[in-house]
C-alpha positions as CSV (number, residue, x, y, z in Angstrom):
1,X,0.0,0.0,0.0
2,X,1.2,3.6,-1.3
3,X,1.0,6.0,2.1
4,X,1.8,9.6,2.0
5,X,3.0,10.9,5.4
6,X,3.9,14.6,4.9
7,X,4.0,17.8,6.8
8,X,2.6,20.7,4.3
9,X,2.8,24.1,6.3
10,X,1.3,23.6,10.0
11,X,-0.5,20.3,10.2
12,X,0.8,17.0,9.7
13,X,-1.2,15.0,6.9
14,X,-2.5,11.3,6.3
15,X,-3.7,10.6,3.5
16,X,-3.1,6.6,3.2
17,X,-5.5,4.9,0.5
18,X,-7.5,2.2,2.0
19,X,-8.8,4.5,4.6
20,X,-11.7,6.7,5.4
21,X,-11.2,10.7,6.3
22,X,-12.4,13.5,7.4
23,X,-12.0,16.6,5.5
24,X,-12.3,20.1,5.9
25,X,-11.0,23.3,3.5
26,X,-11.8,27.2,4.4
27,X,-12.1,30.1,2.3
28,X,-8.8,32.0,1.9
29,X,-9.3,34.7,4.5
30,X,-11.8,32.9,6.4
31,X,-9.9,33.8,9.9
32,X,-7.7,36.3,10.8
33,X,-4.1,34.7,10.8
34,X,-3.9,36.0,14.6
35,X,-6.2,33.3,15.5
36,X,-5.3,30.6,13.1
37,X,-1.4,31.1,14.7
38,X,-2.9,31.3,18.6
39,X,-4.6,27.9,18.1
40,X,-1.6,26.4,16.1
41,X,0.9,27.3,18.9
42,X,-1.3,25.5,21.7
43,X,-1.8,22.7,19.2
44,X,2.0,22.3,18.9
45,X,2.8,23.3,22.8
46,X,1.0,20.6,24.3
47,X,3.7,17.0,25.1
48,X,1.5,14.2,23.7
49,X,2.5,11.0,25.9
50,X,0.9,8.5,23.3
51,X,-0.8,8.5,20.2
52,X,-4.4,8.9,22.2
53,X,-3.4,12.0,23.8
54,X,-2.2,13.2,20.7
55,X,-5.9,12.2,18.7
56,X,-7.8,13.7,21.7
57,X,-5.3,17.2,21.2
58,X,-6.2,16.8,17.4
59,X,-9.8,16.5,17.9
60,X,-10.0,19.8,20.8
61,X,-8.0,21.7,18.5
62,X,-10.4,21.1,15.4
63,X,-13.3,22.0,17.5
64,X,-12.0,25.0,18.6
65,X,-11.0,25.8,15.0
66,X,-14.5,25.0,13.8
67,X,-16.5,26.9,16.1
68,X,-14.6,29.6,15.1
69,X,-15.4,29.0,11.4
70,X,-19.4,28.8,12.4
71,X,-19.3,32.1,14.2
72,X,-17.0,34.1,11.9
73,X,-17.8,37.6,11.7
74,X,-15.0,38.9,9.2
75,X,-14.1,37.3,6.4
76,X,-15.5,36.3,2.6
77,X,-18.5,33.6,2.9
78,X,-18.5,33.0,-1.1
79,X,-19.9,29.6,-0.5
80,X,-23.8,31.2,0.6
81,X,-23.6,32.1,-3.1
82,X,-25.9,29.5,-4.9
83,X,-24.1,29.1,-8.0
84,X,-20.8,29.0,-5.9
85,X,-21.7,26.5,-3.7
86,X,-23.0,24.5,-6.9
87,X,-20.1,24.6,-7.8
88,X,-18.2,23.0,-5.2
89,X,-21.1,20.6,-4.7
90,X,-21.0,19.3,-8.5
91,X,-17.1,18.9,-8.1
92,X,-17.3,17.1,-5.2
93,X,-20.0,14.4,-6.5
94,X,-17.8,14.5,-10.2
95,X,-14.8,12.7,-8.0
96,X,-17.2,10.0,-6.5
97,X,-16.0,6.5,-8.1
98,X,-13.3,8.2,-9.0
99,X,-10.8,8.7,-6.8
100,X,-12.9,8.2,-3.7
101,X,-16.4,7.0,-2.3
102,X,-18.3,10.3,-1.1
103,X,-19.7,9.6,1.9
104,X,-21.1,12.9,3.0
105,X,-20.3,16.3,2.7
106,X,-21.3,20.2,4.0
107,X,-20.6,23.1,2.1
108,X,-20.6,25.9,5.1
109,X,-20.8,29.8,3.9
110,X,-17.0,30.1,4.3
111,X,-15.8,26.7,4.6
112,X,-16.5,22.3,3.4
113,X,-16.9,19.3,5.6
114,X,-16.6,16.3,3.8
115,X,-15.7,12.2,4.6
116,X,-14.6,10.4,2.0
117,X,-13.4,6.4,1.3
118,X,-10.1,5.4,-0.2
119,X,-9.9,2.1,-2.3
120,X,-6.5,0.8,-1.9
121,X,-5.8,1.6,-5.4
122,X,-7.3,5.0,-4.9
123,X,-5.5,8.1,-6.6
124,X,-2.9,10.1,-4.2
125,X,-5.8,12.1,-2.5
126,X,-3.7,15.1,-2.3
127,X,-3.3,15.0,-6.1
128,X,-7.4,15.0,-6.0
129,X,-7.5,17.4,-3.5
130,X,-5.6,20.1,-5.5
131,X,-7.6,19.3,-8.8
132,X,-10.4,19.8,-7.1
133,X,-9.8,23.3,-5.2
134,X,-8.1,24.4,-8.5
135,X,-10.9,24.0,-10.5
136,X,-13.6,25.1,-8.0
137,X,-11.4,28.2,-7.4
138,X,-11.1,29.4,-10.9
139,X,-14.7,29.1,-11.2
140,X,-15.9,30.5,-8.3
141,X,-13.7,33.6,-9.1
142,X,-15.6,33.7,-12.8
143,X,-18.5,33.7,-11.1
144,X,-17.9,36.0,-8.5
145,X,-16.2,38.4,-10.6
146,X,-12.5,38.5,-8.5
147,X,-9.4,37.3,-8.9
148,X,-6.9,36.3,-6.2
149,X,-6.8,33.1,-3.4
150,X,-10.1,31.5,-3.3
151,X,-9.4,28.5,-0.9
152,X,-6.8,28.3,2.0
153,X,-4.4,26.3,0.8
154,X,-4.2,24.2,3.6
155,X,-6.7,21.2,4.2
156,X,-7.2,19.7,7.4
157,X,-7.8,15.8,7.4
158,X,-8.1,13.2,10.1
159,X,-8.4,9.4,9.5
160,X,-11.8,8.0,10.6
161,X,-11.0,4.8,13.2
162,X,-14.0,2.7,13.5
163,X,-17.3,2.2,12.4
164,X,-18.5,4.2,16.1
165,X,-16.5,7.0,14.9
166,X,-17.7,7.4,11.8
167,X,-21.5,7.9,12.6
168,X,-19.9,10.5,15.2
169,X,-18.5,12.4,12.0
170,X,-21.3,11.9,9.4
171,X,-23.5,13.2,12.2
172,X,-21.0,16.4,12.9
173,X,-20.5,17.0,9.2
174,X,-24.5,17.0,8.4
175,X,-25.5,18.6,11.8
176,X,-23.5,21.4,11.5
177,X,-26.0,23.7,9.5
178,X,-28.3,23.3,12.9
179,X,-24.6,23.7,15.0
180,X,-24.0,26.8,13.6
181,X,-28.1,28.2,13.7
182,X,-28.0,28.3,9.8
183,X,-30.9,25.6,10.1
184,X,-33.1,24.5,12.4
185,X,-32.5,20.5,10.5
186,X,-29.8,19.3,8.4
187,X,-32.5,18.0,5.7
188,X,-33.6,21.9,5.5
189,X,-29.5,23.0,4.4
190,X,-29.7,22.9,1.1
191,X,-25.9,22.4,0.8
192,X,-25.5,19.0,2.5
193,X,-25.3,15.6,1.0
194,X,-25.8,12.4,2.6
195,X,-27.3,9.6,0.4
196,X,-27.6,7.4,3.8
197,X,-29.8,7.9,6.7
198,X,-29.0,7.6,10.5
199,X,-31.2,4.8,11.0
């Protein structure tokens, strides 16, 4: 099995094929790089004794990072834009079968959720991921009439463990609409897909 193990920026990145993960890209700009840098330093600060502590310190750090996201009061939110958020939906769906299974995904006002399947034979999903935010950028900007970053550039991912876990996500990613008071169900977000169903 092909693994990339890399370090692109701030995060550290998994992206092994065969497994299922947990994605999430922000609009460039989303949050003001005073913040992003505060929550980076505690991330790194804090002496993980074993690989739990250091999941649990992943997890704390992406909810903090998220609720930040939800509640943003600066930045661009170019994904409340119907045909923008088409966009990125369509894109999405085009790589299903492709180079992964979509499982689920939420497109926020300024930022995706997604959870996606690798095949073992699956493409290098960082190859995917670039395609993807490449194309959906240059779009975007056509249709928003800009130029300039669209996406951060950074993507943060995190390998889903178990069958448990995994409801936990697709129940995060769907919910978060209702999370973030955007809606008072996920069914009523009109930018969430989820062919399953809870029960």
């Amino acid at each position: 099995m092909r693994q990339l193990l890399y370090y692109e920026r701030n995060l550290p990145h998994r992206l092994p094929p065969g497994s299922d993960l947990f994605l999430t890209f922000r609009l460039a700009g989303s949050l003001p790089s005073s913040v992003v840098a505060r929550l980076q330093n505690q991330f790194r600060s804090s002496e993980a004794d074993s690989a739990e502590l250091t999941y649990a310190q992943q997890r704390r750090y992406f909810g903090r990072f998220d609720t930040l996201l939800d509640g943003a009061a600066q930045g661009p939110v170019w994904l409340r834009e119907p045909a923008v958020a088409e966009v990125v939906a369509a894109s999405l769906r085009h790589f299903h079968g492709k180079a992964y299974h979509l499982v689920c995904y939420c497109i926020m006002p300024n930022h995706v959720h997604a959870v996606v399947s690798l095949a073992e034979d699956a493409p290098l999903l960082a190859d995917t991921l670039q395609r993807l935010k490449g194309y959906t950028a240059l779009q975007a900007n056509k249709l928003l009439n800009r130029t300039g970053q669209f996406w951060q550039r950074e993507t943060y991912d995190h390998i889903v463990r178990s069958g448990e876990e995994m409801q936990r996500v697709v129940a995060y990613v769907v919910n978060n609409p209702v999370k973030a008071g955007l809606a008072e169900s996920w069914e009523q977000w009109p930018y969430t897909y989820w062919p399953d169903t809870l029960g």
